[in-house]
SEKOL-881697 format. One record per residue (C-alpha): x, y, z. Coordinates in steps of 0.1 Angstrom, whole numbers, plus 5000, padded with zeros to 4 digits. Each point is the difference from the previous one (the first is absolute). Example, Ala and Ser with C-alpha at 12.3 -4.5 7.8 and 13.67 -1.06 7.14 Angstrom:
512349555078501450344993
***
This chain:
447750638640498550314974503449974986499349664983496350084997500450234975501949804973497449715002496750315002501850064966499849654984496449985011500949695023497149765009498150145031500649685017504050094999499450385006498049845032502649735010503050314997497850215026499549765020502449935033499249624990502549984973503050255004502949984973502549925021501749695006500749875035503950055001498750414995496550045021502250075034502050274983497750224982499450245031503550094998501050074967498449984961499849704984501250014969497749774977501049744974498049714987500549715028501649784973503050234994500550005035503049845010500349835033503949955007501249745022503650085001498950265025500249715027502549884992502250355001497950055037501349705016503350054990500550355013502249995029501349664997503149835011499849654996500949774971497150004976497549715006498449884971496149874994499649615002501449884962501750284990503650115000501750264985499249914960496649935001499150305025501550234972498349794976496750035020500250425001500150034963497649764991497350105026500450394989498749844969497449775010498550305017500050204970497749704986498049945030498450355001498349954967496650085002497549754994497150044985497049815017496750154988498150284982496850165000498350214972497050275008498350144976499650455005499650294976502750064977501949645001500249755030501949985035502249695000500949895038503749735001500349835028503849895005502549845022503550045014502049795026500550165031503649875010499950135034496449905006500649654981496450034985498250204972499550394996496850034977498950304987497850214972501150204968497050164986500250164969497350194974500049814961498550224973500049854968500950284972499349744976500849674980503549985003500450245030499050025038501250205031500349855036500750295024502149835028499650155037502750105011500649815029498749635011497649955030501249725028497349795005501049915039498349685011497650014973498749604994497950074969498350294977496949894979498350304981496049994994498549924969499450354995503450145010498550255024500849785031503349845009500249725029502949995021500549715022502949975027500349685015500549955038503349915019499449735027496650035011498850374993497050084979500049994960500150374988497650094969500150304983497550124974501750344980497750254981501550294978501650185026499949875031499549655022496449975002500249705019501749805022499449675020501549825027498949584994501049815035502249704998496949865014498250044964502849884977504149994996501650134976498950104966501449724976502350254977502249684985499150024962498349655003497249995029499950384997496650174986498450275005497150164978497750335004496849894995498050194965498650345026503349985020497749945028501949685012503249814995500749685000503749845015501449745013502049955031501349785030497149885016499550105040502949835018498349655020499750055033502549785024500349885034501350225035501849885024500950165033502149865029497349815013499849814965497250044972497850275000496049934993499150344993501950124967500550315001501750174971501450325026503750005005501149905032503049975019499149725017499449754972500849904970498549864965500449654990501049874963496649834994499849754972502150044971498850134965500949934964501850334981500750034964504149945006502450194983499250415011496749905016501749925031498050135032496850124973496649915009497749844979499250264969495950125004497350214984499350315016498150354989500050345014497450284996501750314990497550215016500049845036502949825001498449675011501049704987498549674991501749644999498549844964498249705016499349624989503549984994501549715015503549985019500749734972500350284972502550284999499150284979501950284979499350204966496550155009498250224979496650115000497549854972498050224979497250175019496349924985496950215009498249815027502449724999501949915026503850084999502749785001503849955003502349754985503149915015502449674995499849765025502849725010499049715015502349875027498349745018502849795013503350134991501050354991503249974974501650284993499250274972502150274994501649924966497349695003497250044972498949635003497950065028496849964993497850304997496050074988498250364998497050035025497450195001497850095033497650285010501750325016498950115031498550375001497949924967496950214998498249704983500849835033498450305028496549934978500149645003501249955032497549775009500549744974502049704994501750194972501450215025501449755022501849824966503550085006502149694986502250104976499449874963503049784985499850184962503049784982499049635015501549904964503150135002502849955026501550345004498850374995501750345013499650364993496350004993499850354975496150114989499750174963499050355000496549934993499549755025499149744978503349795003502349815028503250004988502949795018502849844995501149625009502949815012498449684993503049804982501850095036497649825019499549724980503649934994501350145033502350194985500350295020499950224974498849944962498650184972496450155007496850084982497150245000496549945005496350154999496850005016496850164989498450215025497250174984497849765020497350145020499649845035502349895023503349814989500049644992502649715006499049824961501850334984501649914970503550124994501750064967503649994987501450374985503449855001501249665006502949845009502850054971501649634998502850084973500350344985501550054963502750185002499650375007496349925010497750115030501649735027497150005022498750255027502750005034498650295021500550075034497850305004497350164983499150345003496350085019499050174974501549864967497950134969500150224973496950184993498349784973499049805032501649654989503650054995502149885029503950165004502349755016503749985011500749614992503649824996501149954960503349775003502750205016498250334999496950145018497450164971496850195001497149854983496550034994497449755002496250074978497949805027497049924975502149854973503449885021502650204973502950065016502750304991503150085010500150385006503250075016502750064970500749644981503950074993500750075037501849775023499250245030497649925026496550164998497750025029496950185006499550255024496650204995497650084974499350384990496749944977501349834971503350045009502849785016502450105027502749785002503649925018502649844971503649925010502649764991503049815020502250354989497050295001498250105030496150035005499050254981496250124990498249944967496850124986498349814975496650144975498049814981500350134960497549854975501449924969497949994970499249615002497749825030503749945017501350245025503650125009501650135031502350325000502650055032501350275014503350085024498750185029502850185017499549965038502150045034499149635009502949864970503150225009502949865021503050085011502950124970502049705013497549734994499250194969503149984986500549615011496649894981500350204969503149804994497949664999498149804979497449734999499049734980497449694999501549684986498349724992501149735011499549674981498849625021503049784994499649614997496150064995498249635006497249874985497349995029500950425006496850224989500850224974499650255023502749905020502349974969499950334989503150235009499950175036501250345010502950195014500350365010503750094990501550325016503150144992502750294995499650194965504049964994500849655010502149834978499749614989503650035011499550145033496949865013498550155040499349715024496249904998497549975022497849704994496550155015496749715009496850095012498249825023497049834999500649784975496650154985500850375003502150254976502850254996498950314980502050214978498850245025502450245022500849815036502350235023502349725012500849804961500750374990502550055030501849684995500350124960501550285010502449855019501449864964498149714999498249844970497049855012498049694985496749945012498749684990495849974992500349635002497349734989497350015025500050435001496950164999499450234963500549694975497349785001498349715023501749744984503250155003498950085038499049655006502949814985502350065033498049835032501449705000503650114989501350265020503949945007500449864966498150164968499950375020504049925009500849924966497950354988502250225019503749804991498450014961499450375001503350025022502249814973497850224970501650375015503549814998499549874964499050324987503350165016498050195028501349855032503349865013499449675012502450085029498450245014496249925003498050025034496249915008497750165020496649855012497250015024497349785010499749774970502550204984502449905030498349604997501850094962502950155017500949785022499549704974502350174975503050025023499649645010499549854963501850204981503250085032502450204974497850244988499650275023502750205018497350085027496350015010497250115018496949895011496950215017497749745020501349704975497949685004502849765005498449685012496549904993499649715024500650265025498050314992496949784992499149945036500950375006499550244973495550174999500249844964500649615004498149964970502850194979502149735007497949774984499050144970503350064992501749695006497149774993498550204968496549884994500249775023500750245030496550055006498749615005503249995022500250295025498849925036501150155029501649705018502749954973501849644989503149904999500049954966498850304992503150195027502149814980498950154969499950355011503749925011500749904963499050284984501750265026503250164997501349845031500249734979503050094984501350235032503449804999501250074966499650415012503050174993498850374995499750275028496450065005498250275022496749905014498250325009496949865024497050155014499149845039496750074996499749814962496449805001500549924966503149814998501349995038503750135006500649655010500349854967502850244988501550035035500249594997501750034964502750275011500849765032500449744977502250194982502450125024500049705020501549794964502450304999501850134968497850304994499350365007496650055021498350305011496549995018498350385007496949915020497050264999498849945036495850204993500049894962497749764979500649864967500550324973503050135026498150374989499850195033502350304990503149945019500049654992499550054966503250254998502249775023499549694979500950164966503150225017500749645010499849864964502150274986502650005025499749524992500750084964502550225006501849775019500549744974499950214970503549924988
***
């Protein structure tokens, strides 16, 4: 270990790293090499130039072998050729880093800067995460340093890392397997300083999901505030002699534990997650505290701790959603409606001196947006004073599941306790119908816990600008809005961190990998401000020569795409041009065109970036072209634009894609002969439409999870309400009951792509997770039946026996777009 000590004692690494590297907790080897490093020395490399070969099974089994050679189910000769060289590729892709998070602490002579990334683990089938620390010095306007360690720390079975306020602390929590305690650990400079065992008894799981999860220090890093599973409900025994009376919770051999009454989950990757509560540890003692007075009724997320007053009592706020009845799904789902709370936090010191009063015993929580039908990711200003958040309230009211958001404001400089009557105030509103290069309106899916520049009222945000994601800044006293990521660029732009007044930021494109940005503030001699960016070199962009080389011979453009046979009842909004994400070779030829890929998001209300994604780039560098179609409905142009699809789906998002399909042929970029589609979810609704409507298009397909027949997944899928928004439009939410109509099966039938099943005649993969909560295998399972049972086409089914809907655990993700390539390939004449 003093062998890679001494490279990062040189960089002046963060203590908390120098700690984490000495510590047994968080060796630098992977799994594969833990077992061997007794024997002989490792030698190290970063863990995403590590290649991980699977040939070497393949050579194994055959040593020694006399018998014909038996090939895997669907492959032959050809295609297992065909499936060697592409995979060899595909791997090359798949060990990309990704780059998840970033810290910034401040220290003499610059700042640490901690990255937390992410590999797949092939042989593991699930994520290896890890830290790169590094040391930034700024040298000055146009230059700074980051100091790279040299190697990354594995963060084994690490759940979550949450620095203090302060950056002198660092929590570390590691959630349980089955039912063993939850493990906290609180890191000082140089050492653990302490850890805690909290029983399954207390709590489940710490929620770690990106929605539910929160956790906050409190201002004297005394406490922190988290959310997790609540206590698992205690069920019934039974012996051989039938029900037990006395319920014990002790294992024992000669009973066993009933099912008890059924509960209500969140559907799609909540599946077997308890009910999301408020809980607070002490970091001193290690106890823990349930938050009380809130009822089962409510599950929370987002906490953070309010503003601590002198003598006042203090308070968190958290978002609470209401599920009295039913509990529809929300991942992906912003329409569910949400409110900030406020409620009194256990361990106050206002509370030990008036113990004795009714104050004390106060502990409802306080509904602080009663006028508004959704808030999320509650953010205070730096003095205190202000309670930002932001708002997916055209979601909800629309029930679209996604839409265009806005941000809000509360005054807190009150004195006294919180009060329901608060009154909240627009920074930005909707956008209806930008002008044309224009602010589109605020699409964020995350906001960083502490977002601000140091005036105290500017807001950094990573929000959705048409194709592309931007950096922005928001002023919230007056509501002006800039864009501070580089105008002329058509990369993608997300936020990582903030290092003082300074940005640090991932950019990429559909041809460039992640790689690191630093942005300053520079003061020009006017009121307005500019940003500068710099390239910051970094082991987290390189790849292997191979892919390298593939990439640097593509190129990227966004077209715009423009509404044909516009009608006079479409919003403006809705008639302006829509997006597509062109990728192709630098040297093709109008005469010689590469097949295309036609590329649709799900959704509908989601987005493809011009960012990098590991799969598109794979298929590119197979040789395809790749369209991929921002149709009307997509998130980044506009509520109107947004809105103008419920109602229409399987015609006016249908007639988007063959419009932007037929634009690439026109302009002597695609050979109309040689043009496949490739789908999921919504994207595979789009998918699967396409090859029925239009049956002479495509020389093959694929679809991931495709919603094939609406009738059918409405009595199935955790989002029933989906079905009727979409179909229905505004009327979907007058409409929607659980015991559905005939007439309404019939018009769920109508607008499905089973509809048009028998005029199929392209060969289709259908790549399905069993475990799919979202839109149930049985809906794409029913379509391919339907299929081969009328005969006349090519179909493949691949089904992913422990996957949900995104198809992203690691070896599932590599299989299905091994299996896409090799599809293509196959009727790429």
């Amino acid at each position: 270990m003093t062998n890679i000590l001494s490279p990062l004692a040189a960089i002046r690494t963060h203590s908390f790293v120098s700690a984490l590297l000495h510590s047994h907790r968080f060796p630098p080897f992977s799994s594969e090499t833990r077992l061997l490093k007794q024997h002989k020395p490792i030698s190290f490399r970063p863990f995403w130039l590590n290649k991980q070969s699977f040939s070497v099974f393949s050579k194994m089994d055959s040593v020694g072998a006399s018998s014909p050679k038996e090939f895997p189910l669907g492959l032959d000769a050809s295609l297992e050729e065909e499936y060697s060289s592409q995979s060899s590729l595909l791997q090359d892709f798949t060990s990309i880093p990704t780059i998840d998070k970033a810290w910034t602490f401040t220290s003499d002579g610059g700042s640490q800067g901690m990255f937390s990334m992410s590999q797949p683990n092939l042989l593991a089938n699930k994520k290896r995460r890890y830290i790169l620390p590094c040391h930034i010095s700024k040298e000055s306007t146009n230059a700074v340093s980051f100091q790279w360690a040299a190697f990354p720390i594995e963060m084994s079975n690490v759940s979550m890392m949450i620095p203090s306020p302060s950056g002198s602390k660092l929590l570390v929590v590691r959630n349980p397997e089955n039912d063993s305690p939850t493990k906290f650990e609180i890191w000082g400079p140089s050492l653990v300083e302490k850890e805690f065992y909290v029983p399954a008894s207390a709590h489940g799981s710490v929620y770690s999901d990106g929605w539910f999860e929160g956790i906050s220090w409190n201002s004297d890093e005394t406490l922190i505030a988290y959310v997790a599973e609540e206590p698992a409900p205690s069920k019934p025994t039974f012996t051989t002699f039938g029900y037990k009376k006395d319920n014990s919770t002790d294992k024992d051999c000669g009973s066993w534990k009933g099912q008890g009454d059924w509960e209500e989950e969140w559907g799609e990757t909540y599946a077997g997650k308890r009910q999301p509560a408020l809980f607070i540890i002490d970091v001193n003692s290690g106890v823990v505290h349930p938050v009380e007075g809130i009822g089962k009724s409510l599950s929370v997320g987002q906490v953070v701790w309010a503003p601590s007053r002198e003598g006042l009592e203090q308070y968190l706020v958290f978002v609470g959603w209401p599920s009295d009845n039913r509990k529809l799904g929300i991942k992906y789902c912003y329409n569910r409606p949400c409110a900030l709370y406020a409620v009194k936090a256990p361990f106050s010191k206002v509370e030990v001196h008036q113990s004795g009063t009714n104050a004390a015993n106060d502990v409802s929580p306080i509904k602080l947006t009663q006028s508004i039908s959704s808030a999320f990711f509650p953010r205070f200003s730096p003095d205190g004073k202000l309670l930002i958040f932001l708002s997916a309230r055209s979601s909800v009211d629309s029930w679209a599941h996604s839409a265009t958001d806005s941000l809000h404001k509360i005054d807190w400089s009150f004195s006294g306790k919180p009060t329901p009557d608060v009154t909240i105030v627009d920074v930005v509103p909707i956008v209806m119908c930008p002008e044309d290069g224009c602010f589109p309106g605020l699409y964020c899916f995350s906001v960083l816990s502490r977002p601000w520049l140091s005036d105290g009222y500017t807001m950094i945000l990573s929000s959705i600008w048409g194709s592309t994601q931007v950096i922005i800044s928001v002023n919230v006293i007056s509501g002006n809005i800039s864009r501070i990521s580089p105008g002329d660029s058509s990369f993608s732009w997300n936020m990582l961190a903030l290092d003082g007044d300074n940005i640090i930021a991932v950019c990429s494109s559909p041809v460039d990998v992640p790689a690191i940005k630093y942005g300053s503030l520079a003061r020009k001699a006017s009121v307005e401000t500019s940003w500068s960016w710099l390239d910051i070199s970094s082991p987290i962009s390189r790849c292997s020569e191979k892919v390298t080389s593939l990439l640097s011979s593509r190129q990227f453009s966004i077209m715009r795409i423009p509404v044909k046979d516009i009608s006079e009842n479409l919003t403006k909004g809705a008639s302006k041009p829509y997006e597509a994400i062109f990728v192709s070779s630098k040297t093709q030829s109008r005469n010689m065109c590469d097949p295309l890929i036609v590329v649709l998001h799900g959704g509908p209300h989601s987005v493809s970036l011009s960012s990098f994604s590991k799969p598109l780039a794979f298929l590119s560098s197979l040789g395809y072209s790749l369209l991929i179609v921002n149709y009307r409905g997509s998130l980044g142009f506009g509520e109107e634009a947004v809105q103008s699809l419920p109602g229409k789906i399987g015609s006016q998002d249908v007639n988007d894609v063959l419009a932007a399909i037929d634009h690439v042929i026109e302009k002597g970029l695609a050979d109309p002969s040689k043009i496949f589609v490739l789908g999921g979810s919504h994207g595979g609704f789009l998918t699967t439409h396409l090859i029925g409507q239009a049956p002479d298009k495509f020389a093959a397909a694929v679809a991931r999870n495709p919603v094939c027949n609406l009738a059918l997944m409405v009595g199935t899928s955790d989002i029933p309400d989906w079905c009727y928004a979409e179909t229905f439009g505004e009327k979907g939410k007058t409409n929607f009951t659980e015991a559905t109509s005939s007439e309404h099966l019939d018009a769920f039938y109508r607008k499905s792509p089973i509809l048009h099943v028998s005029k199929v005649r392209t060969p289709t993969l259908f790549l399905l997770g069993a475990k799919d909560l979202r839109v149930p295998m049985s809906t794409g399972l029913q379509y391919a039946r339907a299929l081969k049972e009328k005969g006349g086409v090519e179909v493949k089914v691949i089904m992913f026996p422990e996957d949900t809907h995104a198809l992203d655990r690691p070896q599932s993700d590599f299989e299905s777009f091994l299996n896409i390539g090799v599809w293509f390939k196959k009727y790429c004449k």
